[in-house]
N, C-alpha and C positions, 0 to 999 in steps of 0.2 A: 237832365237824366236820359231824354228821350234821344238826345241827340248820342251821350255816350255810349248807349245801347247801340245807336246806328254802325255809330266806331269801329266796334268790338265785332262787330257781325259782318263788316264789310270784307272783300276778300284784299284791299288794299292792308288791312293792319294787318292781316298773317304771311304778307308779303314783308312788311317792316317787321312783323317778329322774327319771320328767318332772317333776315338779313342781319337784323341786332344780333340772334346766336351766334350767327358765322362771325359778326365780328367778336360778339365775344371769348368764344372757341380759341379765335386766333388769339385775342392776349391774354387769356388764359395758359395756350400751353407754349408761350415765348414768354409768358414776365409773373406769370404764379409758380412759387416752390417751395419750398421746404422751411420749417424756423428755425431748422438747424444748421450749424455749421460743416457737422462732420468730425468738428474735434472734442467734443462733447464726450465724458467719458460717464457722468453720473446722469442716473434716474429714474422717475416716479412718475407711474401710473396705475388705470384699471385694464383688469386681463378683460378681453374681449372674447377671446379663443384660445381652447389648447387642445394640441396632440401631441403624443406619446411615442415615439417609434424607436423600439432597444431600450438606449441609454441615452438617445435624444428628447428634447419636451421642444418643441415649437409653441411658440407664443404673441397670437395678436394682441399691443395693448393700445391702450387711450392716452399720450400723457399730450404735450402740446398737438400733439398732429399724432394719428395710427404709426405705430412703429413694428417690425417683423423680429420676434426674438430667435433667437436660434442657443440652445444651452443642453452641452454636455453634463449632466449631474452624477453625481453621486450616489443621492439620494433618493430613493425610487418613492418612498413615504412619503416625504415632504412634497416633493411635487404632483404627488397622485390629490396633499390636501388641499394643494391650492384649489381655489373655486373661479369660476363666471362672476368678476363684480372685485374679487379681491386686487386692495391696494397694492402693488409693491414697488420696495428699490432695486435699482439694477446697475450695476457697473460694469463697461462693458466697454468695447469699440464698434463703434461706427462704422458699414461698408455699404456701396453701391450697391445693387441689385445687378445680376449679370446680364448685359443685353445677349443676343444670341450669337453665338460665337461660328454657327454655321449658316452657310446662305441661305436665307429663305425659312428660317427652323423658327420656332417657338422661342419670344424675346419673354424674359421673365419680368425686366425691369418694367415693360412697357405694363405689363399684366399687372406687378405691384401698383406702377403709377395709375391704373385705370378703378383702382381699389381705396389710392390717394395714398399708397405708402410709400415715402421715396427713401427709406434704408432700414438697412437690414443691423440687427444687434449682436454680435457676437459673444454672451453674454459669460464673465466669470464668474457672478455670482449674484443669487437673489434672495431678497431678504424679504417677509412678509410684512408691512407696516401697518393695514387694516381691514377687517376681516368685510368679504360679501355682506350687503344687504337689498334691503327691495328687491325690485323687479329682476335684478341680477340672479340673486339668492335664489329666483324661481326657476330662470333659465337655468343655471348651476342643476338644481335639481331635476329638471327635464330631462337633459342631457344625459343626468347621471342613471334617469330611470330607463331611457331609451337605451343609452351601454348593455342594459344588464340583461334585454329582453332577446330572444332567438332571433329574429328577423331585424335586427340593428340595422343592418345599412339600408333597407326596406325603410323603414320608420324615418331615419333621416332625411333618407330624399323626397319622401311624403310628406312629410312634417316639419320639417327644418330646410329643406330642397339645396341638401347638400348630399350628392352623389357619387362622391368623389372615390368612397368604398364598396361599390356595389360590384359583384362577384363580376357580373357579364356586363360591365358599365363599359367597356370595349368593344364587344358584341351588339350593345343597344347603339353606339353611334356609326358602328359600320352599316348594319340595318337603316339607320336614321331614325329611330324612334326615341335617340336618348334626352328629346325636348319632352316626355311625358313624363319625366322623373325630376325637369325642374319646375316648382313653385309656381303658378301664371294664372292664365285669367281662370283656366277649369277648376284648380283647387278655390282660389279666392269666392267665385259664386256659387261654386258649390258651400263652403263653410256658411257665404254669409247667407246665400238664401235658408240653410238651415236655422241659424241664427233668427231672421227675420220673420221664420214660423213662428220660432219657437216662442219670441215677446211679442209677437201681434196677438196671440190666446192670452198674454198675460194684459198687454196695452192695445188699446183698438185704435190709438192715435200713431200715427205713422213715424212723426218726428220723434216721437219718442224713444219707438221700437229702433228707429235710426240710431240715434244716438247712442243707445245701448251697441248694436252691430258694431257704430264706429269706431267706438271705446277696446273693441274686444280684437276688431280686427286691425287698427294702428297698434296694440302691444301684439301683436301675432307677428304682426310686419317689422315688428322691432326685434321678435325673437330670429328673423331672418336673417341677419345683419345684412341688410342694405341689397337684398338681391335684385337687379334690375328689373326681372320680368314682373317678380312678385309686387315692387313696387309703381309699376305700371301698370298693372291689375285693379292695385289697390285705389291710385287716384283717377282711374277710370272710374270704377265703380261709384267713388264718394260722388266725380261729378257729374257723373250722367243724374244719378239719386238728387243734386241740387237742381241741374238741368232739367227736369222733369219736375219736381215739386215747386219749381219758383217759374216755370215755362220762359227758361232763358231761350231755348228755342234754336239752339246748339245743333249742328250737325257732330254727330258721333265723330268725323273727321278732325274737325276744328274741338272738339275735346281734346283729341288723341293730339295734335298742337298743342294746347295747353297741359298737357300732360308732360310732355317732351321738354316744353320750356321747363319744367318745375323740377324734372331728373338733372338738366344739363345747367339749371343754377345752384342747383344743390351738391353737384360735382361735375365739372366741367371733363373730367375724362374717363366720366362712365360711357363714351362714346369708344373708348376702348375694349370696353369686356363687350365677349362674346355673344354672352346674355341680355343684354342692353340692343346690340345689331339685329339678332334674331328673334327676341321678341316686338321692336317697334317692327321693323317691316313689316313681319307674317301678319303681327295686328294692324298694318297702315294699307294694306294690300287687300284683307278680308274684308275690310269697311268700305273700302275704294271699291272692289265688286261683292260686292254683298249677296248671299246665296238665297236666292227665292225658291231654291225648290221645294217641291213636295216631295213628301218621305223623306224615312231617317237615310237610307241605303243611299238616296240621290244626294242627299247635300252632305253623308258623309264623304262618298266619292267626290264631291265637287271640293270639299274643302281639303280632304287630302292632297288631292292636285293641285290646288292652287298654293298648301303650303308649298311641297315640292317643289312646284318653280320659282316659288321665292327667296327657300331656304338653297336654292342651290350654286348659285356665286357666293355664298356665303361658306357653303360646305368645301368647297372647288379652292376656295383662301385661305379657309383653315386646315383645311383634311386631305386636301390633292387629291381625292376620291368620292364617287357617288357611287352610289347601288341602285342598278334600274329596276330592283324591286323594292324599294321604299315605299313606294304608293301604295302597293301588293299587300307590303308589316306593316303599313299604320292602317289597310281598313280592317285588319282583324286585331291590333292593337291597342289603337284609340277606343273601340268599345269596351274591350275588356278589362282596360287598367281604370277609363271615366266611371264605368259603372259597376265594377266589380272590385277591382285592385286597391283602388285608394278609397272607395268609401270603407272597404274593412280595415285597412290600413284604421284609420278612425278611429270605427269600431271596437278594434280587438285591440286599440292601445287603452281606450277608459273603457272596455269590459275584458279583464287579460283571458277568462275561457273564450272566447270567441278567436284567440291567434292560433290554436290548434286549424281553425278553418282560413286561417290566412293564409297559413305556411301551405296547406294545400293550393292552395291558390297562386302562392309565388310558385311551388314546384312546378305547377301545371304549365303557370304564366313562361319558364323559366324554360320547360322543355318544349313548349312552341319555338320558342326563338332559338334556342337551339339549331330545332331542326330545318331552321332556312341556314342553316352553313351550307346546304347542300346547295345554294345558287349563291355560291362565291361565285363563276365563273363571270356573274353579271357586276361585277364590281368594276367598273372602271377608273383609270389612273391617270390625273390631269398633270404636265406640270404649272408650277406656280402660275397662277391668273393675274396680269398685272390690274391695278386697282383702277383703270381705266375701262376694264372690259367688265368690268363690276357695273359702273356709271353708267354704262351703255345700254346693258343687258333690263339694267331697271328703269331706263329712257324706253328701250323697247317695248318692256313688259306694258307699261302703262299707254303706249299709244294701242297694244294690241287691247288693254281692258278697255280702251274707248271705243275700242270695235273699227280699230283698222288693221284688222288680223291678217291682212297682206303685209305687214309690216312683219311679222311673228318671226318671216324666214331668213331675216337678218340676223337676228340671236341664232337659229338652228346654225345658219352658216358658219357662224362668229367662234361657237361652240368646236360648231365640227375642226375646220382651221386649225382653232387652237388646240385641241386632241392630238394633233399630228405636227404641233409643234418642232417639238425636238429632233423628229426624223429630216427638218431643211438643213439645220448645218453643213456644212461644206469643210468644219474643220475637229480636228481632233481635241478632249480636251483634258488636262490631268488635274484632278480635284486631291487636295490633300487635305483630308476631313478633320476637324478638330475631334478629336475621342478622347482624350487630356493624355496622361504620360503610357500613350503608346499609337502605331501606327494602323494607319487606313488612307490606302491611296487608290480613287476610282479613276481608270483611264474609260474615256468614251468615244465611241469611234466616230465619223462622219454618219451623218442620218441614221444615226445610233444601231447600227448595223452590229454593233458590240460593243459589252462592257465586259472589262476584266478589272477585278477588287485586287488589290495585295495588301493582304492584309486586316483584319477588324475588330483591330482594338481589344482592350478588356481587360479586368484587374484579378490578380490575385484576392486582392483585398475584399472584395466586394459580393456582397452576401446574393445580391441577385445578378448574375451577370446575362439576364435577358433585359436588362435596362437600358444599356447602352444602346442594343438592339430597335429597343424599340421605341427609343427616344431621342436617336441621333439616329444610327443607318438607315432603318427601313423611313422616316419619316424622309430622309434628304433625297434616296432614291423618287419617292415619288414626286418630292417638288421640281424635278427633273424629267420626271413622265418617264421614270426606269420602269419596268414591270420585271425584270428578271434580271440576274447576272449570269454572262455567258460560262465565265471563267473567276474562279478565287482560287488566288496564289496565296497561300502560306509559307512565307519565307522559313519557318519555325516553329516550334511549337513551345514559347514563352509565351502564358498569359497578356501581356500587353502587345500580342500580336494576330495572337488565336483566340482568350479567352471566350470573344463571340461568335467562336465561328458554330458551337453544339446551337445557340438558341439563332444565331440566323440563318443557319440551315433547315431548323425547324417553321420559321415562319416568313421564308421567301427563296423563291425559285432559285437555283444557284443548277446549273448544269453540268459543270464538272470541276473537280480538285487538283490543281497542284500543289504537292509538298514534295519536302526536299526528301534525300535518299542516306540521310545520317540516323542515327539510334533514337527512334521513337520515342518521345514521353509519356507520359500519364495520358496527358492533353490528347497527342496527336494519334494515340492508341484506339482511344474513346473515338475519335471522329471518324479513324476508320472503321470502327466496327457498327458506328450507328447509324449509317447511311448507305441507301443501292444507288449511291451518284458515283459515276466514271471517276476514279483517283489516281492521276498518273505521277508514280515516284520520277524526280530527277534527279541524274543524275551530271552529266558532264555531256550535252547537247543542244541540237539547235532545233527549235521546233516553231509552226506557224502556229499562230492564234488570231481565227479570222484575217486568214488571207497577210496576216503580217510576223518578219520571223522574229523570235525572241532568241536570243543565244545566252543559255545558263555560264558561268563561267567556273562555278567556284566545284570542282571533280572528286574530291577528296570528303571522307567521311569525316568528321570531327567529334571528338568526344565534347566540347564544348560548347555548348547552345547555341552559342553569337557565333561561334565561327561554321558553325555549320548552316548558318542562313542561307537559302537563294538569296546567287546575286546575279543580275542577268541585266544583259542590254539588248537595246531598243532601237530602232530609227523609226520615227512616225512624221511623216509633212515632213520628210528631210532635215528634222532636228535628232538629232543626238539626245541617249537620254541612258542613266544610270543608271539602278538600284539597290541599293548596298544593303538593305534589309538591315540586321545588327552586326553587321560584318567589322572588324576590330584591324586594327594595323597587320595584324600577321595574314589576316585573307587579304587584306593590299598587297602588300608584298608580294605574296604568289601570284595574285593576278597580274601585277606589273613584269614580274618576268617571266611570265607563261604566255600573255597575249599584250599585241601591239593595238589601247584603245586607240582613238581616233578624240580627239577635244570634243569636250560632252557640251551640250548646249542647257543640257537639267540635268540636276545632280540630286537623286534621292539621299541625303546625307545618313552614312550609317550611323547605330547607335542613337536617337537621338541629338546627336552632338557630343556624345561623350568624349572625353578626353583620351578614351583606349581609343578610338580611330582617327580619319579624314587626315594621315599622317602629312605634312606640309610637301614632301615631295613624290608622295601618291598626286597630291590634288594639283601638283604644278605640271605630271604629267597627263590630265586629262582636263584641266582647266578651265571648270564648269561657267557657265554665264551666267545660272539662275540655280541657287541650292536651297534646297526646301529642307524644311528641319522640324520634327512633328516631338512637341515634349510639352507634358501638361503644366499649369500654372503655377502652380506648387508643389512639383515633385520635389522629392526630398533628395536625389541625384544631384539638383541644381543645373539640369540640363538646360540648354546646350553650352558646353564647358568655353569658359573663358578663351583659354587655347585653340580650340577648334575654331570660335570666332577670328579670332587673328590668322590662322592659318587662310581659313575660307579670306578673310580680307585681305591678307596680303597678295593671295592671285588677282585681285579684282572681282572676284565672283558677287554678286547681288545677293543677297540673304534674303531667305521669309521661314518666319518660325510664326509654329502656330499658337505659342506659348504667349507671344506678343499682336501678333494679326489674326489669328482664330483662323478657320480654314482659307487654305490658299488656290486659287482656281487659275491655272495657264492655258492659256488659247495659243493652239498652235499653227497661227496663219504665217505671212507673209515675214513678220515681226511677231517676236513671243509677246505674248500681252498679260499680264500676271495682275489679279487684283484678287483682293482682302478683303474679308469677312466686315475686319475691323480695323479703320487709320491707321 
């Protein structure tokens, strides 16, 4: 025994324990997947989760493996009764999860897989088979008591440490303080050291009071569903509590090892979620230099700092952005949400007179942070950090905690470098953005000297049209290290060209407009009146943009939307290049015997590919090399039309549609170099 103890303690076995993870990891996520086939059309489980949104219900259930519902209803009743715990059947199809269809953007499949769910249910019908009970029935009820209270998404994220609702949950991760609203070690010993008062006056014997704590907080951690930080809280805490009472003699480090192993056996691609990354480090980092100061003030400033530089290849991977006053919102943060915010949170949910003094409290909490929008200007914009300068940065950090802080200035450098990435280029580049059935195309100059949009996306359809904004454009710009656009062209004012141009005007620098000089719509009316940015109508000329000229071609006003699109050419690095915006066979026409083009080397294809344009003997007189074609996945159009394929293929021209490769990106050196989002 005395020897196995030696084992367990030497720093040789947590050498073979990493090394057994890493190799577990790998045939983990090359030969573990799914029990299903995919052709599976019937089935049975328990709901684990649900939300409601319109006449949608989304639905996590349990049946062989987690599966992701997605179900249009009818019924607004029956699905409000379903509960937490309840049985049901489901008939439905089976789909993949969508990886990310733009460079560098938020993969969703990987996020489901880091969750363990690997598809999604497109459900036609559900049928209740058997009602909640237990532990479920309680949760169910939690949930339902949390819905009904004022401060809901307060209480969730305190209590459940799902944030996902909170009004300025935007605002809290531009600041950086949106790790205080999930679930971690601070909530966990705060609950349980109250716990452990509260049955050491009842029991004087420790294990006992223990096991009451541990009873209370394993069903707590259950009502989490499987939150990484919360559950690394939680088997910290049990085993420091054995560590200590049975004197295994443990370094808090080689816990937080045995911690690590017991998440990555229990799910092998929780090494995915976000939560998982930034809770092990910040807690592998804080233990690794451990704060011996005196006073609260000294070892709050030390630990903010040192989260800070931990969380921030982390933030830089995810977020293409820090705020260099993070340090600044968490030392007036971190006290007031640890010792004020969430213990009433508590509080005011099992005594409800006490939420009148909460909500003051969110208001108050709510107009601090606020009022630091006024150093946006400290916001800086990385692009993408490859996962190497990650490795490096945390090689670095650790030889600097050993105290060889002459090493420090190799991260500062690394950092810096990498901030002014994008300005090395030497070449031009044209990004044609996935937005689904409609267009966005960024041209970027050499050492980004400018960028000009044409174009950004947007549906009629769609109830929030700042989404796209801000979960495709402004997110792509930054993993780019864009901080402003010089120039946005609107070829038109069709929602699936303009519909975002009102909300990303509102939340990113754009310097000046062009739109076309035909009869205003709804759309294009509203944008001019709601903005003091320079809007220059075109009409039939040739103008530079950043030192390069553009020549509009199409002179003529049209009553018809598509045909009244800009269409204008380009030469950029001595390639030829198009833009047909929705321009239709009859604006070929005229251009073709009004001006003599030159062979286009790219060819913005009008219309999505519709079959009204890219007439076969337009395209045979400017006989594109490379034609880019932006139509969403399942537009009901059926873009890009059969026809227009064969025309484009009968010149030889190269095809890339974003409908089948996701965004398309051309480098405009020596040789055009074109590569895709997706195979």
């Amino acid at each position: 025994m005395k020897r196995l103890n030696n084992i367990l303690h030497s720093n040789s076995f947590f050498i073979f324990l990493f090394l057994f993870l890493a190799c577990y990891l790998l045939v983990s996520f090359y030969f573990l997947g799914s029990k299903y086939s995919g052709t599976e059309t019937l089935f049975e489980g328990t709901i684990l989760s649900k939300k409601i949104d319109g006449n949608y219900a989304t639905f996590e259930i349990k049946s062989k493996e987690k599966i992701l519902i997605y179900y249009q209803f009818s019924s607004l009743d029956f699905v409000e009764k379903l509960k937490i715990g309840d049985v049901i059947q489901i008939k439905g199809a089976l789909e993949l999860p969508q990886k990310n269809r733009n460079f560098n953007l938020f993969n969703y499949r990987n996020y489901l897989k880091g969750k363990q769910i690997y598809w999604i249910l497109n459900a036609e019908n559900i049928a209740l088979k058997e009602s909640s009970k237990g532990f479920y029935l309680w949760k169910d009820k939690l949930i339902r008591r949390i819905q009904k209270r004022k401060n809901s998404t307060y209480y969730f994220a305190f209590l459940l440490g799902d944030s996902s609702n909170l009004e300025f949950q935007k605002l809290y991760q531009e600041l950086g303080i949106s790790h205080l609203f999930a679930v971690s070690g601070m909530h966990i010993l705060f609950i349980a050291g109250c716990l452990s008062k509260l049955f050491q006056r009842v029991c004087s014997k420790k294990q006992i009071s223990f096991f009451f704590v541990f009873l209370i907080l394993t069903f707590y951690v259950w009502l989490l569903s499987d939150s990484a930080s919360a559950n690394r809280a939680y088997f910290l805490y049990i085993l420091s509590f054995l560590n200590k009472q049975y004197k295994w003699e443990y370094s808090s480090l080689k816990l937080l090892y045995f911690v690590a192993t017991i998440s990555i056996l229990r799910n092998p691609f929780c090494i995915l979620q976000m939560g998982f990354q930034f809770s092990f480090l910040i807690c592998f980092f804080l233990l690794l230099k451990k704060n011996a100061s005196t006073g609260y003030l000294k070892r709050l400033l030390k630990t903010s700092f040192l989260t800070f530089l931990v969380s921030l290849p982390l933030s830089l991977y995810h977020f293409n952005q820090i705020h260099l006053g993070t340090l600044f919102f968490n030392m007036i943060a971190i006290p007031f949400v640890t010792t004020l915010l969430f213990p009433f949170a508590l509080l005011s949910f099992l005594i409800e007179p006490l939420e009148l003094s909460f909500s003051h409290l969110v208001f108050l909490f709510e107009g601090f942070m606020q009022s630091f929008k006024m150093f946006s200007f400290m916001k800086l914009t990385f692009a993408s950090i490859p996962i190497i300068y990650i490795a490096i940065y945390y090689i670095v950090l650790i030889a600097v905690f050993k105290k060889s802080e002459k090493w420090g200035i190799l991260f500062v450098l690394l950092l810096f470098f990498h901030f002014f990435i994008p300005y090395f280029s030497n070449d031009y580049f044209i990004d044609m953005i996935d937005i689904g059935q409609g267009d966005s195309i960024l041209i970027r100059y050499p050492h980004l000297k400018g960028t000009i949009l044409v174009d950004c996306g947007g549906s009629l359809y769609k109830k929030n049209q700042s989404s796209d904004t801000e979960n495709t454009l402004i997110p792509y710009f930054k993993t780019l290290g864009i901080k402003k656009i010089d120039v946005l062209i609107i070829t038109h004012g069709d929602y699936d060209h303009a519909g975002n141009a009102l909300a990303l005007l509102k939340a990113f620098p754009v310097k000046q407009i062009i739109m076309n000089s035909g009869n205003d719509n709804e759309l294009e009316q509203t944008i001019l009146k709601s903005f003091q940015i320079p809007i220059l109508k075109i009409s039939e000329r040739t103008i530079f943009l950043k030192n390069q000229k553009f020549q509009f071609l199409n002179s003529k006003t049209e009553k018809n939307e598509n045909e009244d699109s800009l269409v204008f050419y380009t030469k950029l690095a001595n390639k030829n290049i198009l833009f047909m915006g929705d321009a239709g066979k009859k604006t070929e026409n005229k251009i073709k015997k009004e001006y003599k083009l030159p062979k286009m080397d790219i060819l913005k294809v009008g219309h999505h590919g519709s079959k009204n344009s890219s007439g076969l003997e337009f395209l045979e007189g400017i006989s594109p090399k490379i034609s880019l074609i932006s139509a969403g996945v399942t537009n009901q159009f059926l873009h890009p039309h059969k026809e227009t394929l064969e025309n484009l293929s009968t010149i030889g021209s190269h095809i890339y549609s974003t409908k089948k490769q996701g965004s398309i990106r051309v480098r405009l050196s020596k040789q055009l170099q074109v590569s895709t989002c997706l195979p």
